[in-house]
DRENRO-819746 format. One record per residue: residue number from 1; residue in three letters; x, y, z of N, C-alpha, C in turn. Coordinates in pm, 1 decimal, m for minus. Layout:
+-----+-----+----------+----------+----------+----------+----------+----------+----------+----------+----------+
|   i |  aa |     n_xx |     n_yy |     n_zz |    ca_xx |    ca_yy |    ca_zz |     c_xx |     c_yy |     c_zz |
+-----+-----+----------+----------+----------+----------+----------+----------+----------+----------+----------+
| NUM | ALA |        X |        Y |        Z |        X |        Y |        Z |        X |        Y |        Z |
...
+-----+-----+----------+----------+----------+----------+----------+----------+----------+----------+----------+
***
This chain:
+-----+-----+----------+----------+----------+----------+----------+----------+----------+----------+----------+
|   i |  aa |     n_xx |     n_yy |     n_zz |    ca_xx |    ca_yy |    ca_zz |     c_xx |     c_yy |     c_zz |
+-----+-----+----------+----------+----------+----------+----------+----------+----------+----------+----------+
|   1 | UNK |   1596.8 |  m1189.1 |   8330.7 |   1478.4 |  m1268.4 |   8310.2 |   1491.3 |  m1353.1 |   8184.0 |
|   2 | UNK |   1542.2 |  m1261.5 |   8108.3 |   1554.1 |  m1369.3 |   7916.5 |   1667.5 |  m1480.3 |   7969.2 |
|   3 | UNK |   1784.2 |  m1466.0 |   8038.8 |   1835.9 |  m1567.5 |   8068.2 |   1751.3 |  m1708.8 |   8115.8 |
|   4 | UNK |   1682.6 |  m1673.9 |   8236.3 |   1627.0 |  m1786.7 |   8311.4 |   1552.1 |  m1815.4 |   8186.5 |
|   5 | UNK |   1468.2 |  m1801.6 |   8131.4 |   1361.8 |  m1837.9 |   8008.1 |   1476.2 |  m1942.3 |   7915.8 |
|   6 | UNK |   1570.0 |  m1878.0 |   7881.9 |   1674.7 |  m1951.0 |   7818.6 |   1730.2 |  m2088.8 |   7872.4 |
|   7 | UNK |   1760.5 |  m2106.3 |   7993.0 |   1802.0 |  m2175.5 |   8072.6 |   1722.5 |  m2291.2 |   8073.4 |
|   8 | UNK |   1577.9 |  m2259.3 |   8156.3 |   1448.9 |  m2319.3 |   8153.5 |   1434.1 |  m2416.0 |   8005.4 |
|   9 | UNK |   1457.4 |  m2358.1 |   7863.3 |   1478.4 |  m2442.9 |   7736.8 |   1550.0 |  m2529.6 |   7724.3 |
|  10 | UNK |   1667.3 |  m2551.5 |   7770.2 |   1753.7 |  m2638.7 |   7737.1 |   1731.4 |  m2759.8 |   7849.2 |
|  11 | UNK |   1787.3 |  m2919.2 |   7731.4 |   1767.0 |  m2986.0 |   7775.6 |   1928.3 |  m3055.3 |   7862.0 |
|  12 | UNK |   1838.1 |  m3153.6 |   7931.5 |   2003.2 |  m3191.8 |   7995.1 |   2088.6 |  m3305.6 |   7904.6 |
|  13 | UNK |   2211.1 |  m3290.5 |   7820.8 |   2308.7 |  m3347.2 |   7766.8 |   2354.3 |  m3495.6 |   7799.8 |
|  14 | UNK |   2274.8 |  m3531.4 |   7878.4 |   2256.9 |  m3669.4 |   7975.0 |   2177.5 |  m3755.9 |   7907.4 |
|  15 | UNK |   2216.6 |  m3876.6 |   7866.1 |   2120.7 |  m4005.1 |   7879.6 |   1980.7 |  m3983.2 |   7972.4 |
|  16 | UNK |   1864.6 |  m4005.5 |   7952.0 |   1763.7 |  m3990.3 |   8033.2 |   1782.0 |  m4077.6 |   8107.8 |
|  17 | UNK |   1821.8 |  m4207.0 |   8090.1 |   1867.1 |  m4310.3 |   8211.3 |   1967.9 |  m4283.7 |   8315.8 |
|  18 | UNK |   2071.1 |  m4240.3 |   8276.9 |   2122.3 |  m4149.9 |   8310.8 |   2145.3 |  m4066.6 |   8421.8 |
|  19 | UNK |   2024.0 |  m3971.0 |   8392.8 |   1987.0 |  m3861.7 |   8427.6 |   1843.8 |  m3935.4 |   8585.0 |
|  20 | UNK |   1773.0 |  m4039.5 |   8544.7 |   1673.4 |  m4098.8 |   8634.8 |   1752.9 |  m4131.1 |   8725.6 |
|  21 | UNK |   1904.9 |  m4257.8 |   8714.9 |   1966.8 |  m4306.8 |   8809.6 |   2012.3 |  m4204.7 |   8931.6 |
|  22 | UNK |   2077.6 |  m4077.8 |   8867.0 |   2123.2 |  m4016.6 |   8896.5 |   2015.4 |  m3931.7 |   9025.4 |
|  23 | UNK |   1887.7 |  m3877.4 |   8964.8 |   1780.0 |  m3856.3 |   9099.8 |   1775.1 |  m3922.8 |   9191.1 |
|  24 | UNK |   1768.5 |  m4075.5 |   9174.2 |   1663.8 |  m4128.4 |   9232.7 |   1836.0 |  m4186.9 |   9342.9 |
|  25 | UNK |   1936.4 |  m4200.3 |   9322.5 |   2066.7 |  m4139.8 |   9398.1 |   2070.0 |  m4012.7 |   9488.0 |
|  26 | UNK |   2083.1 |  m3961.0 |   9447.0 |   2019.0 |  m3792.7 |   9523.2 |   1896.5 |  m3770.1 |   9627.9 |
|  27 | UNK |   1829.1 |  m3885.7 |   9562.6 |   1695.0 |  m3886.3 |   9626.6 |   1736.0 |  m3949.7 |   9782.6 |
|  28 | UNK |   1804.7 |  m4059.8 |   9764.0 |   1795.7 |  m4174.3 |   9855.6 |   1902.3 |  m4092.7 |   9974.8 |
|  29 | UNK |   1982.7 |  m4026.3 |   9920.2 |   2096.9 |  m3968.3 |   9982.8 |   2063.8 |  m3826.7 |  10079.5 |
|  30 | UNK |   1918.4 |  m3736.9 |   9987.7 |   1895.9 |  m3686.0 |  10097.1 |   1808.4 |  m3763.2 |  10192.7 |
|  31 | UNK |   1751.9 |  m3890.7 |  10195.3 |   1644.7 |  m3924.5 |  10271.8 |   1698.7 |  m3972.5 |  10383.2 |
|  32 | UNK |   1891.6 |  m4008.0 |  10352.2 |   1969.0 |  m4074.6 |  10451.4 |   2003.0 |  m3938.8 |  10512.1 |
|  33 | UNK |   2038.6 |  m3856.5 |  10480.1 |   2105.7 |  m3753.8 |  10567.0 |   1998.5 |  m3687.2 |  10631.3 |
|  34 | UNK |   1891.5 |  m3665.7 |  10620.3 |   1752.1 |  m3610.0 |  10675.3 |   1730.6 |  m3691.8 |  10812.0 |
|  35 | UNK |   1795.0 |  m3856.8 |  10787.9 |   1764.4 |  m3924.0 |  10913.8 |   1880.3 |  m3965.1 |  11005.3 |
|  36 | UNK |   1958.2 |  m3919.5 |  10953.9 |   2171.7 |  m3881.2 |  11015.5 |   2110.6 |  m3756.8 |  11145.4 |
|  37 | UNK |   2053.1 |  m3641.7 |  11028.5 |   2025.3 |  m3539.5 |  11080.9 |   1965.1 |  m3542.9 |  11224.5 |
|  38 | UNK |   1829.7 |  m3635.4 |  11205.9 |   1726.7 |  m3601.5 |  11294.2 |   1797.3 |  m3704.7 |  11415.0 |
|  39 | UNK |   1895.1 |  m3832.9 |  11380.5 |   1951.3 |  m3890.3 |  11470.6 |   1991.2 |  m3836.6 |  11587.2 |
|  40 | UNK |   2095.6 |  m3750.3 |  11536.1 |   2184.6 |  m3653.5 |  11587.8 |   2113.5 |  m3558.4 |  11664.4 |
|  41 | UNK |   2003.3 |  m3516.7 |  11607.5 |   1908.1 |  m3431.0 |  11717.4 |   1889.7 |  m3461.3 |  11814.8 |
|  42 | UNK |   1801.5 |  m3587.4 |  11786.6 |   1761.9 |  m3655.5 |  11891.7 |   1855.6 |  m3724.5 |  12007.8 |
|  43 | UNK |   1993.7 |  m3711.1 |  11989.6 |   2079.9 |  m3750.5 |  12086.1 |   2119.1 |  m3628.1 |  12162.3 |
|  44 | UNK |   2111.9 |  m3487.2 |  12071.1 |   2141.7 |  m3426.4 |  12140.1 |   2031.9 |  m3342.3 |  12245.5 |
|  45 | UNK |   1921.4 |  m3420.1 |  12205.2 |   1782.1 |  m3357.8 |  12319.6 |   1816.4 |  m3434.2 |  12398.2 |
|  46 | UNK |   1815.7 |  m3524.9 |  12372.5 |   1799.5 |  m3642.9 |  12481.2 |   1990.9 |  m3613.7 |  12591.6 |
|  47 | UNK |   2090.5 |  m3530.9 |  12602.8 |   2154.2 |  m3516.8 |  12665.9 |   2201.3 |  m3416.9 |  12704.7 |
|  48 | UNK |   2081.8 |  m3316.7 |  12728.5 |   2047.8 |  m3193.7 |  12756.9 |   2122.9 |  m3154.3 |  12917.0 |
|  49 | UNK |   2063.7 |  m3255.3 |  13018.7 |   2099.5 |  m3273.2 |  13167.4 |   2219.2 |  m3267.1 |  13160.0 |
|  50 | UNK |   2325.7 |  m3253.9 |  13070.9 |   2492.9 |  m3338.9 |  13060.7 |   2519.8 |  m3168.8 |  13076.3 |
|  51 | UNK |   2441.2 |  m3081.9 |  13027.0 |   2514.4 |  m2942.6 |  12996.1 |   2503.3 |  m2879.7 |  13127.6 |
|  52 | UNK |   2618.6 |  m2835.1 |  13183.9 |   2582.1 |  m2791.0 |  13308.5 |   2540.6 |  m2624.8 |  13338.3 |
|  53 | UNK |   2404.7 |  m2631.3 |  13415.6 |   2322.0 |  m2491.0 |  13416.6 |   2174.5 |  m2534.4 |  13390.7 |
|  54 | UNK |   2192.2 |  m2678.4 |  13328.0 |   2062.0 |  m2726.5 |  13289.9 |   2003.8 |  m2859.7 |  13358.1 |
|  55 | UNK |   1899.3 |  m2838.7 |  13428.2 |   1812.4 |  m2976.9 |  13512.9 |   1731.3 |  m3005.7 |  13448.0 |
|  56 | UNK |   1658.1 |  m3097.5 |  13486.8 |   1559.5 |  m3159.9 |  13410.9 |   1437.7 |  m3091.1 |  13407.0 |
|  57 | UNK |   1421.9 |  m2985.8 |  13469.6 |   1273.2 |  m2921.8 |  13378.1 |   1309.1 |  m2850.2 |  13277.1 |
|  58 | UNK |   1432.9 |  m2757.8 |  13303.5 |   1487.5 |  m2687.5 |  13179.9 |   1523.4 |  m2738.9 |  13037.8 |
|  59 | UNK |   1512.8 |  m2874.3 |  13065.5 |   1569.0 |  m3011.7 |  12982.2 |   1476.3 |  m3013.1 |  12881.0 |
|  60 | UNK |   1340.3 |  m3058.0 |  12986.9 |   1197.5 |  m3079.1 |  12945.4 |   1134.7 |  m2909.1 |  12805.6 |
|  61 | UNK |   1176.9 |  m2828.9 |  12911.5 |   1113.3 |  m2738.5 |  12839.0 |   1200.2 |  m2675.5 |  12684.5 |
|  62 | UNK |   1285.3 |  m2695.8 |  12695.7 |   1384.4 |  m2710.5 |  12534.9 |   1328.2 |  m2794.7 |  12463.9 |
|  63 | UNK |   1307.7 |  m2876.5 |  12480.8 |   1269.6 |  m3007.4 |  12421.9 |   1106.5 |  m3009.5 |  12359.4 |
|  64 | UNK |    986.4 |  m2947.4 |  12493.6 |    900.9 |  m2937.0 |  12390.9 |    930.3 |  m2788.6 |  12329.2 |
|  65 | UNK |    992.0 |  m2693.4 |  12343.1 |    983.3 |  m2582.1 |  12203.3 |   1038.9 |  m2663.2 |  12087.2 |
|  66 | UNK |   1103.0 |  m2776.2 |  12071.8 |   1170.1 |  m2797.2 |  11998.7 |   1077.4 |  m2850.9 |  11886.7 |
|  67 | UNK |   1003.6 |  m2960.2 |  11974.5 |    929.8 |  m3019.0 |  11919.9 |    836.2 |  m2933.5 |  11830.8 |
|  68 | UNK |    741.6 |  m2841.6 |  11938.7 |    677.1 |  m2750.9 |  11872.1 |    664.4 |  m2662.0 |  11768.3 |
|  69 | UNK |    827.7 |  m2668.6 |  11767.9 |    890.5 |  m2588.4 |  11643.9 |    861.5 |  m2633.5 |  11527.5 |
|  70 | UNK |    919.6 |  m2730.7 |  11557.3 |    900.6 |  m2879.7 |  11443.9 |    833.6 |  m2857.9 |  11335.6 |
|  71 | UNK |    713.3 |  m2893.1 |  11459.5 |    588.9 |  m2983.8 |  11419.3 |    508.4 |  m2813.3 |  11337.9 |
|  72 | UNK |    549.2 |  m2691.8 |  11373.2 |    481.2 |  m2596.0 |  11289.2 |    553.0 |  m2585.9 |  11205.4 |
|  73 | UNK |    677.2 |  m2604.8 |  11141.6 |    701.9 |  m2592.8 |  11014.7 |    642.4 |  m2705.7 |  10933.5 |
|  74 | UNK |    626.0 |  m2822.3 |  10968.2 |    576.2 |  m2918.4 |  10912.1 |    494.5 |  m2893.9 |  10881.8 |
|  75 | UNK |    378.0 |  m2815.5 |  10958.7 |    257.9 |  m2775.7 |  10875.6 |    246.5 |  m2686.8 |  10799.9 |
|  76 | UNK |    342.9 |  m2579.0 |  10786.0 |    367.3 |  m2448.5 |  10689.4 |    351.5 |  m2551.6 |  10591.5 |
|  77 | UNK |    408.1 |  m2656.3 |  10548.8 |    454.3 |  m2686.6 |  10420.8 |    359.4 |  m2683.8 |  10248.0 |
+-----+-----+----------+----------+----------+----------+----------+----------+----------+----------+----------+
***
């Protein structure tokens, strides 16, 4: 615990400019891979029928748990 307290004190050795560029980089980079991500999802819902064992209601019904899934973590938040 005295560590983290310790840790928590110190500042970062960085230019604050620096240190801003550097977030707001990070920032942009997860906002691109978040939408790489959801790309990729979405191609792979959308070619569900391709897997064989699976028709199009079975298609359908993956697709809304998926959604559903989703959309309740989104609201945990």
């Amino acid at each position: 615990m005295k560590r983290k307290q310790e840790r928590e004190k110190t500042t970062s050795p960085f230019h604050p400019n620096v240190m801003a560029a550097w977030n707001k980089g990070f920032e942009a980079g997860a906002k691109r891979q978040n939408e790489l991500d959801t790309k990729i999802m979405l191609e792979w819902l959308e070619s569900l029928e391709e897997i064989a064992g699976i028709g199009p209601k079975t298609a359908q019904k993956i697709r809304e748990h998926c959604l559903t899934f989703i959309q309740s973590k989104h609201q945990g938040r």
